[in-house]
SERO-4910 file (N, C-alpha, C, O; in steps of 0.05 Angstrom, whole numbers):
BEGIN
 pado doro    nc1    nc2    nc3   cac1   cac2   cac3    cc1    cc2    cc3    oc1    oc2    oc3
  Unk    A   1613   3717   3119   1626   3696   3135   1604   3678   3147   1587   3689   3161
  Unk    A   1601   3649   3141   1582   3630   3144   1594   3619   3180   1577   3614   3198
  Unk    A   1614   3617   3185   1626   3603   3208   1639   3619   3214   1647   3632   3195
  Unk    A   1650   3630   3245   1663   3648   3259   1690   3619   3269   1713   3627   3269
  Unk    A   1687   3595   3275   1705   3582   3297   1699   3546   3276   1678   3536   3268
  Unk    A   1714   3541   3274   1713   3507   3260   1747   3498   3280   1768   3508   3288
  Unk    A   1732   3477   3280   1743   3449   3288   1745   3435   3276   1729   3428   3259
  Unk    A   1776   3423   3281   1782   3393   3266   1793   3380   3285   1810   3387   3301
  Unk    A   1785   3360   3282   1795   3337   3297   1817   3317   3276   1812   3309   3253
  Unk    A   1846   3313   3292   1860   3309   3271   1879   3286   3280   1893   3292   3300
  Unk    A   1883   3264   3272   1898   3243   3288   1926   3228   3265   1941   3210   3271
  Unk    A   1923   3245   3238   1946   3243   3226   1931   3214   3198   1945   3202   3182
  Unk    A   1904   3210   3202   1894   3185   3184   1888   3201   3160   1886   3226   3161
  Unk    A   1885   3188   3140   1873   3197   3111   1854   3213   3105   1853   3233   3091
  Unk    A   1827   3195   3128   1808   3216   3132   1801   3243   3145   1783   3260   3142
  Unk    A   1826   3239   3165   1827   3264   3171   1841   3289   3166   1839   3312   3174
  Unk    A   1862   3275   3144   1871   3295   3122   1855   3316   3104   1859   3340   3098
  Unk    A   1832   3295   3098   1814   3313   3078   1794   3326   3093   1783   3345   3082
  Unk    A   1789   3319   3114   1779   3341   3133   1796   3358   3137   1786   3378   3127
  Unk    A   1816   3362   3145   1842   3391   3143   1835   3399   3123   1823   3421   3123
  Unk    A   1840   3388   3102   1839   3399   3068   1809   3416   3069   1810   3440   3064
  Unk    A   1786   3404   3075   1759   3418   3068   1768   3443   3081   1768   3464   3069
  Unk    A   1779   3440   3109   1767   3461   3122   1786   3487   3124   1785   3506   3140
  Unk    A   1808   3481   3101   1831   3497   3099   1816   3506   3070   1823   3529   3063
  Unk    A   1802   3495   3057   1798   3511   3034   1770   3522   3041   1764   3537   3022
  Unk    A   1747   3521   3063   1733   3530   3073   1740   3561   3088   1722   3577   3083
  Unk    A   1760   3570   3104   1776   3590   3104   1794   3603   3091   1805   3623   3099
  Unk    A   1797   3593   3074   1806   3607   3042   1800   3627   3026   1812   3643   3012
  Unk    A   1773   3622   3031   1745   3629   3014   1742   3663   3031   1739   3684   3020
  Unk    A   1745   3658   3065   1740   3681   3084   1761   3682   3101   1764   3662   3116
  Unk    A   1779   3704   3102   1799   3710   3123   1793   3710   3156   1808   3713   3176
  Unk    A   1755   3706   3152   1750   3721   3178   1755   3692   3205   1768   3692   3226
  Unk    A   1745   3679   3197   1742   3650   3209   1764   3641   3220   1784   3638   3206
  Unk    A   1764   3633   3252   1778   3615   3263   1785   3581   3259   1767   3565   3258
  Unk    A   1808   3576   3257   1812   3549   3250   1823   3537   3276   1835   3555   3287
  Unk    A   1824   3517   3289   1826   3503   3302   1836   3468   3300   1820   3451   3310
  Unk    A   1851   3463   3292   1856   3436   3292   1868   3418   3315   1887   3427   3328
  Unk    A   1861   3401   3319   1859   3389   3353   1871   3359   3344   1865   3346   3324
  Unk    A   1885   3355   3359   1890   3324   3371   1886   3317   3397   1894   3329   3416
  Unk    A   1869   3293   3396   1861   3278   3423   1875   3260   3430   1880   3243   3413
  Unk    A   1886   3258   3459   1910   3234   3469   1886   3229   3488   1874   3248   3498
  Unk    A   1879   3203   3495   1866   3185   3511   1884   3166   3528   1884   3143   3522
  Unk    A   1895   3173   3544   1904   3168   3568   1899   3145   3593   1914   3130   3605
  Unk    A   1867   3152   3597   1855   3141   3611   1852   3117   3613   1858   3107   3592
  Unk    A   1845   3097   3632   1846   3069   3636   1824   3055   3618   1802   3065   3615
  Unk    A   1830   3036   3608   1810   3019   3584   1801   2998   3597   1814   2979   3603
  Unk    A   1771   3001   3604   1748   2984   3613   1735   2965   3588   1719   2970   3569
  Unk    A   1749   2940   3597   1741   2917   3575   1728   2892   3588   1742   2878   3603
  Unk    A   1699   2884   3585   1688   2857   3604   1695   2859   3635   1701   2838   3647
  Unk    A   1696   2879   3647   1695   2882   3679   1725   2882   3688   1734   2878   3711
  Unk    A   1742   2888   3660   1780   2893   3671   1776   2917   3665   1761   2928   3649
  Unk    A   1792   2924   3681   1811   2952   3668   1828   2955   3669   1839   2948   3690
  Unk    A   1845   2969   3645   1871   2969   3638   1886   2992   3647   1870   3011   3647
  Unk    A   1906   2999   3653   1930   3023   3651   1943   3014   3639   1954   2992   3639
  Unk    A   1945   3039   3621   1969   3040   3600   1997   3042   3619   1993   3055   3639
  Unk    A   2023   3033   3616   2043   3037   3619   2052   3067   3625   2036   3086   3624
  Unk    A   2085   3070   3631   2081   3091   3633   2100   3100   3602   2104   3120   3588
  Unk    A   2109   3072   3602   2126   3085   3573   2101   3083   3548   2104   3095   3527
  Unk    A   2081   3069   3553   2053   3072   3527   2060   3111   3533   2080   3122   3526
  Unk    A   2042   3119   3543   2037   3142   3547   2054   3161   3537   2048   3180   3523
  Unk    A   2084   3154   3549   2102   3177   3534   2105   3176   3503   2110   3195   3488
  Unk    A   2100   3155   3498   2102   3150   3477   2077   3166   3456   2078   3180   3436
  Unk    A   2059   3159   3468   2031   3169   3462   2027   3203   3469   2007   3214   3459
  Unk    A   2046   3220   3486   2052   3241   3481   2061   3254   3467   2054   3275   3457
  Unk    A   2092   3235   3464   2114   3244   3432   2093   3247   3411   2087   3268   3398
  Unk    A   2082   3221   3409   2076   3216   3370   2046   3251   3380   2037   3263   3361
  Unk    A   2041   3256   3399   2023   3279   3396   2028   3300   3385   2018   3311   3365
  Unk    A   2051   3308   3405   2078   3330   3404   2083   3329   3364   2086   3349   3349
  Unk    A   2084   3309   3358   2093   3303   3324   2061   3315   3301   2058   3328   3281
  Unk    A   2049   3303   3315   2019   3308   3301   2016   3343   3300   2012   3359   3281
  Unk    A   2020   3348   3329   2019   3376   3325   2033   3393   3308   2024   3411   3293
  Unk    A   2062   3383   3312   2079   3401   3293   2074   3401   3265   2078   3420   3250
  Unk    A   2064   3374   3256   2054   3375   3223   2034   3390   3223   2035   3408   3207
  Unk    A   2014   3389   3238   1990   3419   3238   2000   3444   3236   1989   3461   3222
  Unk    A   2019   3449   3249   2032   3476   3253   2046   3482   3232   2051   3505   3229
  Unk    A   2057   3463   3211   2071   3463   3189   2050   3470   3171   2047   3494   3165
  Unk    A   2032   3449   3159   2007   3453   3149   1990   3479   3144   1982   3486   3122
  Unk    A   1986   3492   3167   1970   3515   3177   1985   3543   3185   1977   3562   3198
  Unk    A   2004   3539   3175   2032   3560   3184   2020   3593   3168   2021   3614   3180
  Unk    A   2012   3590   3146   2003   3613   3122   1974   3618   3131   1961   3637   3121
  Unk    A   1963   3604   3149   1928   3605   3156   1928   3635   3178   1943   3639   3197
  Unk    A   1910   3650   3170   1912   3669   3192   1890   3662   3212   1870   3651   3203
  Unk    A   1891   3666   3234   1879   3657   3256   1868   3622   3261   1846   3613   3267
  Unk    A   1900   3606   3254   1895   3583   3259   1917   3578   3287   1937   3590   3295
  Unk    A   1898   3551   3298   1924   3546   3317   1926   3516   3319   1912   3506   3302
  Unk    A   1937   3502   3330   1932   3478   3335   1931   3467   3377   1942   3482   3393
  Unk    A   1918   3443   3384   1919   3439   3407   1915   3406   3414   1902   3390   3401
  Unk    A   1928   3402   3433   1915   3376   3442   1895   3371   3464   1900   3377   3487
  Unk    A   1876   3363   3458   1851   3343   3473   1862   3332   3491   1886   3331   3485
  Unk    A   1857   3320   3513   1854   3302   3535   1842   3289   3540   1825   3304   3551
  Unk    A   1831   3260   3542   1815   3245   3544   1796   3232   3516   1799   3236   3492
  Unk    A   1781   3218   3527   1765   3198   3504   1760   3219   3479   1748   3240   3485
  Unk    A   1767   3216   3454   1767   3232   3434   1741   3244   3430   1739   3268   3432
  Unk    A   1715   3229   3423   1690   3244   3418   1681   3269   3444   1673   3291   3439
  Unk    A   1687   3255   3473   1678   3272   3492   1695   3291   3495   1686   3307   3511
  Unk    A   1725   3299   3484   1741   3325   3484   1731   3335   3470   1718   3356   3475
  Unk    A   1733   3321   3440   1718   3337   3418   1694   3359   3421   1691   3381   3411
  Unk    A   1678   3344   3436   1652   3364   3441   1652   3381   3461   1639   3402   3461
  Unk    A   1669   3372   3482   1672   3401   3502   1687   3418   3491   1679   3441   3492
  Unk    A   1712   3414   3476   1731   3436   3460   1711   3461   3452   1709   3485   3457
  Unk    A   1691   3438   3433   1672   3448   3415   1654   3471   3434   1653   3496   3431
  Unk    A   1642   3454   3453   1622   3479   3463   1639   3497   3480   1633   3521   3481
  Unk    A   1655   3491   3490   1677   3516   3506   1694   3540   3491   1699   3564   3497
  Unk    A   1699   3526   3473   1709   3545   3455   1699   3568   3429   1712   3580   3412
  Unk    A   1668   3568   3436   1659   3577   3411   1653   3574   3379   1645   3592   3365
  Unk    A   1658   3543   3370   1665   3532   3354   1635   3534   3346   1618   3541   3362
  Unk    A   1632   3527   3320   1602   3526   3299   1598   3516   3277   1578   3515   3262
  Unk    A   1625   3504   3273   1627   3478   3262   1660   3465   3260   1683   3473   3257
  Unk    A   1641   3430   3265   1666   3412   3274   1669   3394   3237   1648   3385   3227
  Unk    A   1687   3394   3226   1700   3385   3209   1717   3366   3209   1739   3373   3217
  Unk    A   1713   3339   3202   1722   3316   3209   1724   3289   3194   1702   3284   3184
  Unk    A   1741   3270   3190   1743   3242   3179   1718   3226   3181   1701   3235   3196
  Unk    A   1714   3202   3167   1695   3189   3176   1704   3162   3192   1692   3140   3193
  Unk    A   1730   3168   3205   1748   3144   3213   1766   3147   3217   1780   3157   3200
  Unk    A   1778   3139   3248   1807   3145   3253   1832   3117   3240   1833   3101   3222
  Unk    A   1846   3124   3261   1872   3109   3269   1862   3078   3281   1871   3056   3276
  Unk    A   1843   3085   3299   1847   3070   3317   1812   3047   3310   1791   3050   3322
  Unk    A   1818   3031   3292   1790   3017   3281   1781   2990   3303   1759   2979   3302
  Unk    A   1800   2982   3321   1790   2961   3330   1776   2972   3355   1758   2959   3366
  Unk    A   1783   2995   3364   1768   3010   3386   1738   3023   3379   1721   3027   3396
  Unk    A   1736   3030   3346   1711   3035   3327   1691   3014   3331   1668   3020   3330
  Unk    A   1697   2991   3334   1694   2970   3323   1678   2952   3353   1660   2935   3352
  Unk    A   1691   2963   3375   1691   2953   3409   1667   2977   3405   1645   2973   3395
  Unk    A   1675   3004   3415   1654   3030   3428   1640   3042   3405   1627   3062   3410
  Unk    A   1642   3035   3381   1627   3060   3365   1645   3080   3349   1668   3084   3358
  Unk    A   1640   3089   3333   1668   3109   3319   1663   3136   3333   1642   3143   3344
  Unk    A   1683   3146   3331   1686   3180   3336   1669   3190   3328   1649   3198   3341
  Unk    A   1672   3194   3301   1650   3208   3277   1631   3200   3297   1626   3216   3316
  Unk    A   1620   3180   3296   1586   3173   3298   1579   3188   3323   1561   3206   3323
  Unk    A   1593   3179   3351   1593   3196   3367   1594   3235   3377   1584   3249   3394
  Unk    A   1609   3237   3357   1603   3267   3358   1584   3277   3337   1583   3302   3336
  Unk    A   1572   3268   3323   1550   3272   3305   1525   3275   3315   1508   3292   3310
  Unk    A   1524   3246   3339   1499   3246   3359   1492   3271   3376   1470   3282   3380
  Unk    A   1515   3276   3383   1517   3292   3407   1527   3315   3410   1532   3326   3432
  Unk    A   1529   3327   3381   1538   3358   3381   1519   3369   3375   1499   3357   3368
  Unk    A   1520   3400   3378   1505   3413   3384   1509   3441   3363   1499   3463   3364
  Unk    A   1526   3431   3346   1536   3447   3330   1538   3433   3299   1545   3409   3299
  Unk    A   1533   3448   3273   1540   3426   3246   1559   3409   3250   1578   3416   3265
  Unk    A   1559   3387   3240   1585   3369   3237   1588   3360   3205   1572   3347   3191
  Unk    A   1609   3369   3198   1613   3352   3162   1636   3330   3172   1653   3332   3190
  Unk    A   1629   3307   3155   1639   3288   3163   1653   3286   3133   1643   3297   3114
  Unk    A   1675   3272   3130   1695   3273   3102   1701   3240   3095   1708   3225   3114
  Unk    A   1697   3231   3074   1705   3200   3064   1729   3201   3056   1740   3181   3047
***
């Protein structure tokens, strides 16, 4: 067994399909390994040129449902996986990502090279890039 705990970070995009996919055929290989697939909801107020925004309150519910949905396709997905689970993140996606990561025992994070959300990639930097910098653990990144 190469990995005891993997992470995925999963927001329902293409690329983070084939990150599921690696890391479902990565525990395939070994019964022993924890799987973990995560969705991040970012909530928080959006600081743009010295505004900041709040989301609504119907953004948000909304932004909870479509989570609640994300999850259940993981749970569908990962249903035959032994010792998988799925969860949602709180807050800015790279900085959940990496606390999940170091709180939970994880040893490798498995992941897209690009979400959902490109014009915010595009404003702060991508996900990927950000948790690549700053983990402390392997990261495979997926095209």
């Amino acid at each position: 067994m190469i990995f005891r705990h993997i992470l995925v970070p999963y927001d329902g995009s293409e690329p983070s399909a084939r990150a599921l996919d690696k890391a479902l055929e990565i525990v395939a290989k070994d019964s022993g390994p924890h799987l973990t697939v995560a969705h991040a909801i970012n909530l928080q107020p959006v600081t743009f040129a010295d505004v900041t925004f709040v989301q609504p309150d119907f953004y948000q519910e909304q932004v909870k449902a479509h989570g609640e949905k994300i999850i259940d396709k993981i749970k569908q997905i990962t249903r035959d996986v032994p010792h998988a689970n799925a969860v949602i993140l709180a807050g800015p996606p790279a900085e959940a990502i990496l606390d999940y990561a170091d709180n939970n025992g994880c040893d490798l994070i498995v992941m897209g090279n690009r979400g959902l959300s490109s014009f915010k990639e595009f404003m702060l930097g991508s996900v990927s890039h950000n948790v690549i910098l700053h983990s402390r653990i392997p990261v495979m990144v997926m095209k």
